[in-house]
C-alpha positions, 0 to 999 in steps of 0.5 A: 500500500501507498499512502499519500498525504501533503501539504501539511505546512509545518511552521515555527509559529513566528507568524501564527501557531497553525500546525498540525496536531501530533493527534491527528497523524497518529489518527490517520495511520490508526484508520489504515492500520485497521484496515481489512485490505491486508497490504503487503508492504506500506510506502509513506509518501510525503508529497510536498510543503511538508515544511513551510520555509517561507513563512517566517518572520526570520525572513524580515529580520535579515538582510535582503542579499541574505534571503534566498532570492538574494546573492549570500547563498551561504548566508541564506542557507544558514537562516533556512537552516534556522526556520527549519530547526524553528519548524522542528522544534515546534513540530517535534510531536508531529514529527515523531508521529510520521518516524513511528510509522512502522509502529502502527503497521508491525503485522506488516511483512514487507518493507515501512518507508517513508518518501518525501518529495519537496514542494514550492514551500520546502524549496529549500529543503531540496536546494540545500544540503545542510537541510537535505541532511537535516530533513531526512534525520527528523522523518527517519529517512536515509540518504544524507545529503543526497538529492530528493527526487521531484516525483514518486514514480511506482509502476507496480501501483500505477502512481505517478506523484508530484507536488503540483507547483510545477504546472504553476508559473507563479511558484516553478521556476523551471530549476530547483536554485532559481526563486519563483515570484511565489516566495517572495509573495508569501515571505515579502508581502503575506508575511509581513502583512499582519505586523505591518497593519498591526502596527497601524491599529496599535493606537486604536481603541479596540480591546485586547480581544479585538487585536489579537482577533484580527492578528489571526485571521490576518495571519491567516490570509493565505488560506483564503480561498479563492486566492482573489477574495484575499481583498474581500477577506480584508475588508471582512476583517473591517467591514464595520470599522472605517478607520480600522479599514484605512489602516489596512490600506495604508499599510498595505499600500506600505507593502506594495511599495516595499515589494517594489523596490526588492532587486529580485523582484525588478529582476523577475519582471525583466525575466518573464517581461515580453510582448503583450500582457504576460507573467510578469504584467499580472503580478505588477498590477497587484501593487499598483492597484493596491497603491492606487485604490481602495480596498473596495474597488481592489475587491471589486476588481479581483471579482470581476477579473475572469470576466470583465478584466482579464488583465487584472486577473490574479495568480489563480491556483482555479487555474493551476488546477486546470493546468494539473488536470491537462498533465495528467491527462498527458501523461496517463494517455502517453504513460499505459501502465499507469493508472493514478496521476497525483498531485497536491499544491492547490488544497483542494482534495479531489479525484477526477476521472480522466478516462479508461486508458487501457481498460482499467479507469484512471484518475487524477488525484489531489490530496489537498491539505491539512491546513485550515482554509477560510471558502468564501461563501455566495453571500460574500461571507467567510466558512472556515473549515479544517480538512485532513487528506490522505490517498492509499493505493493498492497494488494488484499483487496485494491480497484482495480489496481495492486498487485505491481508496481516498478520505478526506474529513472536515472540521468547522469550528 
C-alpha cells in the first residue's frame, strides 16, 4: 500500500501557531492500520510543503542579499537552516508521529518507508544540503545529503506523484536554485502583512480581544480561498470599522511599495517581461492597484477579473488546477501502465476521472491539505473549515480489496 498525504505546512509559529496536531497523524495511520485490505508492504509518501520555509518572520529580520532570492547563498542557507530547526522544534510531536510509522503497521511483512518529495514551500529543503541532511534525520529517512527526487514514480501501483507547483508559473521556476515570484509573495508581502497593519491599529481603541482577533485571521490570509477574495477577506476583517479599514490600506499600500523596490523582484519582471500582457504584467498590477485604490474597488476588481478584466486577473491556483488536470491527462494517455496521476499544491482534495486508458479507469488525484482554509461563501461571507487528506493505493499483487481508496474529513469550528 501507498499512502499519500501533503501539504501539511509545518511552521515555527513566528507568524501564527497553525500546525498540525501530533493527534491527528497518529489518527490517520490508526484508520489504515485497521484496515481489512491486508497490504503487503506500506510506502509513506510525503508529497510536498511538508515544511513551510517561507513563512517566517526570520525572513524580515535579515538582510535582503541574505534571503534566498538574494546573492549570500551561504548566508541564506544558514537562516533556512534556522526556520527549519524553528519548524522542528515546534513540530517535534508531529514529527515523531510520521518516524513511528512502522509502529502502527508491525503485522506488516514487507518493507515501512517513508518518501518525501519537496514542494514550492520546502524549496529549500531540496536546494540545500545542510537541510537535505537535516530533513531526512527528523522523518527517519536515509540518504544524507543526497538529492530528493521531484516525483514518486511506482509502476507496480500505477502512481505517478508530484507536488503540483510545477504546472504553476507563479511558484516553478523551471530549476530547483532559481526563486519563483511565489516566495517572495508569501515571505515579502503575506508575511509581513499582519505586523505591518498591526502596527497601524496599535493606537486604536479596540480591546485586547479585538487585536489579537484580527492578528489571526490576518495571519491567516493565505488560506483564503479563492486566492482573489484575499481583498474581500480584508475588508471582512473591517467591514464595520472605517478607520480600522484605512489602516489596512495604508499599510498595505506600505507593502506594495516595499515589494517594489526588492532587486529580485525588478529582476523577475525583466525575466518573464515580453510582448503583450504576460507573467510578469499580472503580478505588477497587484501593487499598483493596491497603491492606487481602495480596498473596495481592489475587491471589486479581483471579482470581476475572469470576466470583465482579464488583465487584472490574479495568480489563480482555479487555474493551476486546470493546468494539473491537462498533465495528467498527458501523461496517463502517453504513460499505459499507469493508472493514478497525483498531485497536491492547490488544497483542494479531489479525484477526477480522466478516462479508461487501457481498460482499467484512471484518475487524477489531489490530496489537498491539512491546513485550515477560510471558502468564501455566495453571500460574500467567510466558512472556515479544517480538512485532513490522505490517498492509499493498492497494488494488484496485494491480497484482495481495492486498487485505491481516498478520505478526506472536515472540521468547522
Amino acid at each position: 500500500m501507498v499512502v499519500v498525504i501533503s501539504d501539511l505546512h509545518l511552521c515555527d509559529e513566528t507568524v501564527g501557531k497553525h500546525n498540525v496536531n501530533p493527534e491527528e497523524v497518529q489518527m490517520v495511520f490508526k484508520d489504515l492500520a485497521a484496515s481489512p485490505f491486508e497490504p503487503e508492504e506500506i510506502v509513506l509518501v510525503l508529497l510536498g510543503d511538508i515544511f513551510d520555509i517561507n513563512r517566517s518572520t526570520l525572513w524580515m529580520e535579515v538582510p535582503e542579499a541574505e534571503r534566498p532570492w538574494g546573492a549570500d547563498r551561504n548566508k541564506a542557507e544558514a537562516h533556512a537552516s534556522d526556520v527549519l530547526e524553528g519548524i522542528i522544534e515546534r513540530n517535534a510531536g508531529v514529527l515523531e508521529a510520521l518516524r513511528e510509522l512502522r509502529s502502527f503497521f508491525g503485522h506488516i511483512r514487507g518493507k515501512v518507508e517513508t518518501v518525501y518529495v519537496p514542494g514550492n514551500h520546502d524549496r529549500l529543503c531540496s536546494l540545500f544540503p545542510s537541510l537535505r541532511k537535516r530533513v531526512r534525520l527528523v522523518l527517519g529517512i536515509e540518504g544524507g545529503e543526497e538529492d530528493f527526487l521531484p516525483f514518486y514514480d511506482n509502476e507496480r501501483y500505477g502512481i505517478f506523484a508530484t507536488h503540483g507547483h510545477e504546472c504553476d508559473v507563479f511558484n516553478f521556476e523551471g530549476a530547483l536554485e532559481a526563486a519563483p515570484i511565489g516566495d517572495l509573495i508569501t515571505a515579502e508581502f503575506i508575511v509581513r502583512l499582519p505586523p505591518t497593519i498591526m502596527g497601524h491599529v496599535e493606537g486604536m481603541e479596540l480591546s485586547s480581544e479585538e487585536k489579537e482577533h484580527l492578528r489571526r485571521n490576518l495571519q491567516e490570509i493565505d488560506d483564503v480561498r479563492p486566492y482573489s477574495a484575499i481583498f474581500d477577506w480584508l475588508l471582512y476583517q473591517v467591514k464595520a470599522n472605517a478607520r480600522l479599514r484605512k489602516s489596512i490600506e495604508v499599510a498595505a499600500e506600505e507593502l506594495a511599495s516595499h515589494f517594489e523596490t526588492l532587486t529580485y523582484v525588478q529582476e523577475w519582471y525583466s525575466k518573464h517581461d515580453r510582448w503583450g500582457f504576460d507573467e510578469a504584467d499580472k503580478i505588477q498590477l497587484i501593487p499598483r492597484v493596491l497603491t492606487s485604490l481602495r480596498l473596495d474597488v481592489a475587491s471589486s476588481l479581483a471579482r470581476f477579473a475572469s470576466k470583465i478584466l482579464a488583465p487584472f486577473r490574479l495568480p489563480s491556483l482555479e487555474s493551476v488546477e486546470e493546468a494539473l488536470l491537462r498533465a495528467a491527462e498527458q501523461f496517463l494517455q502517453t504513460h499505459p501502465s499507469y493508472e493514478f496521476y497525483v498531485a497536491g499544491h492547490t488544497h483542494n482534495p479531489c479525484s477526477v476521472p480522466v478516462g479508461m486508458g487501457s481498460g482499467r479507469g484512471e484518475l487524477y488525484v489531489n490530496t489537498g491539505t491539512w491546513r485550515r482554509r477560510h471558502m468564501k461563501a455566495r453571500d460574500g461571507s467567510f466558512v472556515s473549515v479544517k480538512s485532513i487528506s490522505y490517498a492509499a493505493f493498492y497494488s494488484r499483487d496485494e491480497a484482495w480489496g481495492p486498487r485505491f481508496e481516498m478520505w478526506t474529513g472536515s472540521l468547522k469550528d
